[in-house]
C-alpha positions as CSV (number, residue, x, y, z in Angstrom):
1,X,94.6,93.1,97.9
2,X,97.2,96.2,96.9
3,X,100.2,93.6,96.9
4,X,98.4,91.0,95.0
5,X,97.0,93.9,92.5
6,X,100.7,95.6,92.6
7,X,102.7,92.1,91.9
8,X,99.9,91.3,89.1
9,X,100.3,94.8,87.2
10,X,104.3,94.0,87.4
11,X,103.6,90.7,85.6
12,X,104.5,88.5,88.7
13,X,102.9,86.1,91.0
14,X,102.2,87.2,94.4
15,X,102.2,83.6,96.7
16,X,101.9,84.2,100.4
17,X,103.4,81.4,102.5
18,X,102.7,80.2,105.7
19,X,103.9,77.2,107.5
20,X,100.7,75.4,108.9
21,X,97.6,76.6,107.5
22,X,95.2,74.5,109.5
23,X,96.0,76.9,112.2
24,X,96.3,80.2,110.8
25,X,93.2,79.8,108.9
26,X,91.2,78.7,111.9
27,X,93.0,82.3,113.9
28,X,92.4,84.2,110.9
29,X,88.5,83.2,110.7
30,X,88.1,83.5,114.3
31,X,89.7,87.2,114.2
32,X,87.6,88.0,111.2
33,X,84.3,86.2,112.8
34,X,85.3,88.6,116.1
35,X,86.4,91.7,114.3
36,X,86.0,91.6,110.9
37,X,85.2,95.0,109.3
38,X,86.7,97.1,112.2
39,X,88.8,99.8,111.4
40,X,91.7,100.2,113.5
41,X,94.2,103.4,113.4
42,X,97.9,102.8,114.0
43,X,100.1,105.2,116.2
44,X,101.5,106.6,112.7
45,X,97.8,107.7,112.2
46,X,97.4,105.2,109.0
47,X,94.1,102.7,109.7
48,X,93.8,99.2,109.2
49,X,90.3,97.5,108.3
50,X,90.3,93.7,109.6
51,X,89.3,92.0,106.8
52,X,86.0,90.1,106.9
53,X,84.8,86.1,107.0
54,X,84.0,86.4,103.3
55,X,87.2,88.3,102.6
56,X,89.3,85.9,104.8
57,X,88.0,82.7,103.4
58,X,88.2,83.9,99.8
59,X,92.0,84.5,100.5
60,X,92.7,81.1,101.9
61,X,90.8,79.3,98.9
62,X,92.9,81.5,96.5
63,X,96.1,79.9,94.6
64,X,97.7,83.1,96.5
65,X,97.8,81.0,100.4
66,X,100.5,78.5,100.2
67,X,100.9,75.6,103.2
68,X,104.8,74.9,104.1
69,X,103.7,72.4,106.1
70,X,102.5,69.9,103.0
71,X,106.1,70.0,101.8
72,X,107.7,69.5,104.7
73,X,105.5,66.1,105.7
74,X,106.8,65.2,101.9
75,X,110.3,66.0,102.1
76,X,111.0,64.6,105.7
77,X,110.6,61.3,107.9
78,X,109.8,62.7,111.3
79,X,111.3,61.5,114.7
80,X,110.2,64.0,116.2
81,X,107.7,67.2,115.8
82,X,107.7,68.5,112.1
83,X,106.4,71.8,113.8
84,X,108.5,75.3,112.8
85,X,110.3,75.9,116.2
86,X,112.1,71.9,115.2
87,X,112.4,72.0,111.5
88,X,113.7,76.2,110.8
89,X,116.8,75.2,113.3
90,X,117.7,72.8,110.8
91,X,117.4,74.6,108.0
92,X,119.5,77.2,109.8
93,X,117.6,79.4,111.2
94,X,118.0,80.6,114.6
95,X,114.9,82.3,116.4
96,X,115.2,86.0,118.2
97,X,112.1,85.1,120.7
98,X,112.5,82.2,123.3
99,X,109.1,81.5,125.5
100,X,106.8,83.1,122.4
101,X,104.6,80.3,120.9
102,X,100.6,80.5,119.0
103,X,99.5,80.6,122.2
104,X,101.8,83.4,123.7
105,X,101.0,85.1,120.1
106,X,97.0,85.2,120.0
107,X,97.3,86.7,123.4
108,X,100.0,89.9,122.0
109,X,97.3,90.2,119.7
110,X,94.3,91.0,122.0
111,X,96.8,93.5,123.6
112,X,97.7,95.3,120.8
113,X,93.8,96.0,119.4
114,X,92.5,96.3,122.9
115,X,95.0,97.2,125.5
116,X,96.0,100.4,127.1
117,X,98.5,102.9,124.5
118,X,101.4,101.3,126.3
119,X,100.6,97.8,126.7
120,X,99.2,97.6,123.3
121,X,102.2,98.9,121.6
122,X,104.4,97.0,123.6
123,X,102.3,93.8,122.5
124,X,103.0,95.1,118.8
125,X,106.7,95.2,118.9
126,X,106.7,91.8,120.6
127,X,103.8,90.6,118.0
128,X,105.4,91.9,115.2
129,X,109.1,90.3,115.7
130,X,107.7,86.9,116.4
131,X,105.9,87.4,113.1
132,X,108.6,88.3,111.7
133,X,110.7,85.1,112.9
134,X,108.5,83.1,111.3
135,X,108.2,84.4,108.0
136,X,111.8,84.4,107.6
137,X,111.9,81.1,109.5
138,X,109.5,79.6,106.7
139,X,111.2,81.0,104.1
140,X,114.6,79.3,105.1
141,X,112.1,76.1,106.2
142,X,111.5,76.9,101.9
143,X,114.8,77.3,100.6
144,X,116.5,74.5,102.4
145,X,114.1,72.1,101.1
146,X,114.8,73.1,97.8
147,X,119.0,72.9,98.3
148,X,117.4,69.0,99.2
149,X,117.6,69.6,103.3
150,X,121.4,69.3,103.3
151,X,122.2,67.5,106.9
152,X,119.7,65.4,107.0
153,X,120.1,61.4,105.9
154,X,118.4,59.7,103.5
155,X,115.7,56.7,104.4
């Protein structure tokens, strides 16, 4: 909501990208189903509030939640998986995590709201880098797509 409000008042767009969104919207209904409204307080002391169902699928409906994916089943003819982890490496992009999937991911994330101090940081810094891989990951997924997937031969 701030971001979307800040980007607005600046006269831009805010557009949040994602690379599949069939499965981060069902994760981010089933998180806001489980724990939506709960307020969570970080180790720097600020405090989260996990949005709720409402709030989660308003956001999703919203011109603001962009799907990768749909360009990418445009742009290419697969022969194998279309999934991030096969198309950012050929867009460039080289990931910092091996063995760290959805799977791998949804469990960091029960550890880092519910886990011991230790664990659950840990689970954060692990969370947040594979995160982070695939943000940028999309984005270069993005950008290489628009440069016409150099590398890749025409059908």
């Amino acid at each position: 909501g701030q971001q979307r409000t800040h980007a607005e008042g600046a006269g831009k767009r805010l557009r949040v990208w994602v690379y599949s969104e069939q499965g981060e919207n069902y994760w981010l209904r089933f998180y806001a189903e489980r724990h939506g409204g709960q307020i969570y307080t970080l180790a720097d002391g600020r405090t989260i509030t996990m949005p709720t169902l409402d709030q989660v699928n308003e956001f999703i409906a919203s011109e603001v939640w962009c799907d990768c994916f749909q360009l990418v089943r445009k742009a290419l003819a697969p022969t194998d998986s279309l999934g991030l982890k096969t198309v950012a490496p050929l867009a460039g992009f080289s990931f910092s995590q091996e063995g760290v999937d959805g799977k791998a991911a949804v469990h960091l994330f029960e550890q880092a709201i519910s886990g011991s101090k230790t664990t659950a940081q840990a689970a954060r810094r692990t969370l947040e880098r594979y995160n982070a891989d695939d943000c940028v990951a999309t984005s270069a997924v993005r950008a290489w797509l628009r440069r016409g997937a150099p590398g890749i031969k025409e059908v």
